[in-house]
Backbone as CSV, one residue per row, in Angstrom:
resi,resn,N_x,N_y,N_z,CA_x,CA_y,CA_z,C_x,C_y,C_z
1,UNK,90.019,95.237,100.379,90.395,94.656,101.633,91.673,93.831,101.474
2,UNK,91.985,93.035,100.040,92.834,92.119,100.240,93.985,92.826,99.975
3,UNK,94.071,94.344,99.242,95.213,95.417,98.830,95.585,95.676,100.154
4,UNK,94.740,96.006,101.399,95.244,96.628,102.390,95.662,95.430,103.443
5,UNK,95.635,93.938,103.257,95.568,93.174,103.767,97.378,92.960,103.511
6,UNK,97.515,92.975,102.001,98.594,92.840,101.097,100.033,93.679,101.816
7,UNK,99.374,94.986,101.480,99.628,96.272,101.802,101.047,95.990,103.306
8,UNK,99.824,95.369,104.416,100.325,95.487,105.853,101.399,94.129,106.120
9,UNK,101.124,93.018,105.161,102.457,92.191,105.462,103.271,92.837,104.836
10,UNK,103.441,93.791,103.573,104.453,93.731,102.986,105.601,94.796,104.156
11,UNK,104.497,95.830,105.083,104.926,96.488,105.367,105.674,95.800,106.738
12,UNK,104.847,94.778,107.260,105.819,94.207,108.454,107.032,93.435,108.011
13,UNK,106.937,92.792,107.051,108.093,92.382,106.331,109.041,92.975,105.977
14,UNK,109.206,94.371,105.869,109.854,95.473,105.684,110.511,95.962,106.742
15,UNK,109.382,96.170,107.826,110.026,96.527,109.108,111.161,95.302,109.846
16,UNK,110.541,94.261,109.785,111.597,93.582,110.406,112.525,93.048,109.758
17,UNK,112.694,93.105,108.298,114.528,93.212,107.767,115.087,94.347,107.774
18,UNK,114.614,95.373,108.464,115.239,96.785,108.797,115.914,96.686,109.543
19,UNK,115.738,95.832,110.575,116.730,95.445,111.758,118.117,95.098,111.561
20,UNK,118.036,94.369,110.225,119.199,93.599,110.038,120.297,94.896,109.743
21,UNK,119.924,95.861,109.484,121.177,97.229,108.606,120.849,97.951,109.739
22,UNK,121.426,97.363,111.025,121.850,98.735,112.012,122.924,99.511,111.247
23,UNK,123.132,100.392,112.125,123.847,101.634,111.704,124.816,101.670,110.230
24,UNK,123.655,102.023,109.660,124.091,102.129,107.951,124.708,103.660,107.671
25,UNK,125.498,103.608,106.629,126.123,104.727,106.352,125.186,105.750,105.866
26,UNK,125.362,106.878,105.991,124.805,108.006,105.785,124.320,107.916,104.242
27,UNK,125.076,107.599,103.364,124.866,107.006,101.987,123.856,106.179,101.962
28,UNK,123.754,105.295,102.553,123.004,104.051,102.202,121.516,104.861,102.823
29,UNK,121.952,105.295,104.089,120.177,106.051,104.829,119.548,107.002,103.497
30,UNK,120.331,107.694,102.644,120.140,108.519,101.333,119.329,107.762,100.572
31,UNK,119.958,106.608,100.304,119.314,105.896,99.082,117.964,105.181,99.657
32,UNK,118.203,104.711,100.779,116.927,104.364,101.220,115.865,105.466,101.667
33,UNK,116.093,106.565,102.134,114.924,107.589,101.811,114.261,107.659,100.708
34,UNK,115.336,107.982,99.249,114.650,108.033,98.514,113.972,106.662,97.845
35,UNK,113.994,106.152,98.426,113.479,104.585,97.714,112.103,104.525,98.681
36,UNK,112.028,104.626,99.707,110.654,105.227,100.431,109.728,106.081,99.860
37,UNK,110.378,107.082,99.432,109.975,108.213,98.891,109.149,107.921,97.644
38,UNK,109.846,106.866,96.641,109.809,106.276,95.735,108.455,105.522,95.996
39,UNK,108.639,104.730,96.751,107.324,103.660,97.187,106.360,104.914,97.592
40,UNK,106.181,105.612,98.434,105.018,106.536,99.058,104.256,106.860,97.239
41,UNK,105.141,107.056,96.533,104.559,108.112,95.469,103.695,106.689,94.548
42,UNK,104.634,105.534,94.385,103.606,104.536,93.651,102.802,104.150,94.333
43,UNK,102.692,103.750,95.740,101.620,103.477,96.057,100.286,104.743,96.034
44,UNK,101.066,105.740,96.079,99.535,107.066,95.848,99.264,106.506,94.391
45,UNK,100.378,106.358,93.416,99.441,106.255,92.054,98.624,105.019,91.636
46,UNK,98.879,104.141,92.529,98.305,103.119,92.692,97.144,103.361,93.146
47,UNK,96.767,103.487,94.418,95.642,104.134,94.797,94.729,104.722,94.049
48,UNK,95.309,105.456,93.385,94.460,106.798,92.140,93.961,106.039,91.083
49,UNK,95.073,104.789,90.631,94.266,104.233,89.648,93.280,103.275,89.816
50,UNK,93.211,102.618,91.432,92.419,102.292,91.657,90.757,102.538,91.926
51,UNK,91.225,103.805,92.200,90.052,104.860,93.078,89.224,105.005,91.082
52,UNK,89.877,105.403,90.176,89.282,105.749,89.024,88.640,104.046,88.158
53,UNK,89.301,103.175,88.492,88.858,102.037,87.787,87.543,101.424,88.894
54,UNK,87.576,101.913,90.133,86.614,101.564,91.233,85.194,102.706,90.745
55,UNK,85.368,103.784,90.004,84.295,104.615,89.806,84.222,104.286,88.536
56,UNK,84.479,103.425,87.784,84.334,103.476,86.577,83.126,101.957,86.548
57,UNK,84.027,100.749,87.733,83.457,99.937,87.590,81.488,100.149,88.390
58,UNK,81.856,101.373,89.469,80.083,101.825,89.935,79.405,102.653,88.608
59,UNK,80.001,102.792,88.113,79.222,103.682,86.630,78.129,102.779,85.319
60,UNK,79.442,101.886,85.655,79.521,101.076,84.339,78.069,99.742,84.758
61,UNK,77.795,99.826,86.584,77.299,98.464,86.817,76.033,98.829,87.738
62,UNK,76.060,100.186,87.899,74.822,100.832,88.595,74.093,101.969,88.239
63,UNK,72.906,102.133,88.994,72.603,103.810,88.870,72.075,104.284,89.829
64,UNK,72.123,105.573,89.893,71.000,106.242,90.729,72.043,106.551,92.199
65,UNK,71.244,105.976,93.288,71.447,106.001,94.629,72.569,104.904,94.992
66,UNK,72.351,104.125,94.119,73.332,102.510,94.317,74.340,102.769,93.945
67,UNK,74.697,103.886,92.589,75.862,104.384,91.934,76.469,105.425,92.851
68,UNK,75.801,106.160,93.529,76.490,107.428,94.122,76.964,106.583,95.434
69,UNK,75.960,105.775,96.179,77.058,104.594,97.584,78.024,104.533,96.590
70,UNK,78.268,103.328,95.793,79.228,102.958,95.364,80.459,103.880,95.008
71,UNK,80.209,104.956,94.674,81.589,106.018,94.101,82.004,106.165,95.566
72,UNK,80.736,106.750,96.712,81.333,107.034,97.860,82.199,106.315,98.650
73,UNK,82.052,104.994,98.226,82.833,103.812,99.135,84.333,103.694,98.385
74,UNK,84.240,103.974,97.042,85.447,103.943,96.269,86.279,104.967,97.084
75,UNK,85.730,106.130,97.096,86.513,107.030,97.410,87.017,106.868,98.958
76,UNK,86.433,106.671,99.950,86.264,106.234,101.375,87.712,105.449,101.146
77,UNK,87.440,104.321,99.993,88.462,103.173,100.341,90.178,103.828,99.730
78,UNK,89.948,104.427,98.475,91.307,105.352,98.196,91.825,106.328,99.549
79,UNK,90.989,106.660,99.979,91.631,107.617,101.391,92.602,106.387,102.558
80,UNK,91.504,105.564,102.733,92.207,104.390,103.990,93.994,104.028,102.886
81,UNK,93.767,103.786,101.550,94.797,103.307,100.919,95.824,104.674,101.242
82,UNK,95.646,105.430,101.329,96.689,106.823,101.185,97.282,107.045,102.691
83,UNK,96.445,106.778,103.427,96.452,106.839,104.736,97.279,105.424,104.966
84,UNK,97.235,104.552,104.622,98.252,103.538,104.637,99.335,103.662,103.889
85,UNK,99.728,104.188,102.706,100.670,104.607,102.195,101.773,105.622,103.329
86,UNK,100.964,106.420,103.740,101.314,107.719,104.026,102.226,106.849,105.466
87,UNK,101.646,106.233,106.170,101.858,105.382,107.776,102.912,104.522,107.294
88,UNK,103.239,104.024,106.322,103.939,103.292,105.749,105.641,103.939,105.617
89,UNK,105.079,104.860,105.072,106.357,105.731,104.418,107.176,106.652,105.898
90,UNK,106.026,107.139,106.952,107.292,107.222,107.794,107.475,106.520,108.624
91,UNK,106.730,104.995,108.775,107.570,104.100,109.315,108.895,103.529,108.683
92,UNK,108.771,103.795,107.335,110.328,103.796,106.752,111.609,104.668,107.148
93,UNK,110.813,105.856,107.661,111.482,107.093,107.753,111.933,106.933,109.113
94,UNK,111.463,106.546,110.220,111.869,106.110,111.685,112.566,105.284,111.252
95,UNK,112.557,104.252,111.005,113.503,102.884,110.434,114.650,103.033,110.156
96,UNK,114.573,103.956,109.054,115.903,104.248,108.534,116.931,105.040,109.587
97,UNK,116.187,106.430,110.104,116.615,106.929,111.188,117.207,106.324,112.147
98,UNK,116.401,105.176,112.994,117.146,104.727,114.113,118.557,103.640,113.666
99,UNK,118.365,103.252,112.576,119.340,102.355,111.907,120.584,103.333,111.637
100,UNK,120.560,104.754,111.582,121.833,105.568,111.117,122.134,106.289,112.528
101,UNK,122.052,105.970,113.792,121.960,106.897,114.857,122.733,105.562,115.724
């Protein structure tokens, strides 16, 4: 909760110093794609390593029926994280866009 809590200031914080680079050069919209691009992919591996240290920690601390909730919620919660990654990355991608137009 507090990753995706984390997650959403960093991302409004993002959005609104986007404002400041209206119409940026075609160059600069380049480098900032790929620096989006960049972020989309660590935050998936982020996610992943979370999602595996989250099934490691239901393995390691349960069993049975209590262990299989627990993996399921791990996994539940890696999807919302990707799904925020993913919402993230083309709000970068609009951003950048309306800033080069």
């Amino acid at each position: 909760m507090n990753k995706t809590l984390v997650a959403l200031v960093a991302a409004a914080a993002a959005t609104l110093s986007m404002g400041v680079y209206a119409d940026e050069s075609p160059a600069q919209a380049s480098v900032d794609k790929a620096q989006a691009k960049a972020d989309l992919k660590s935050d998936k591996a982020q996610s992943h390593a979370d999602l595996k240290a989250n099934k490691a920690d239901c393995k390691a601390e349960t069993s049975g029926a209590v262990e299989r909730a627990c993996k399921k919620d791990a996994k539940a919660q890696a999807k919302v994280d990707n799904a925020d990654a993913k919402l993230q990355y083309k709000q970068d991608k609009a951003d950048i866009k309306s800033n080069t137009n």
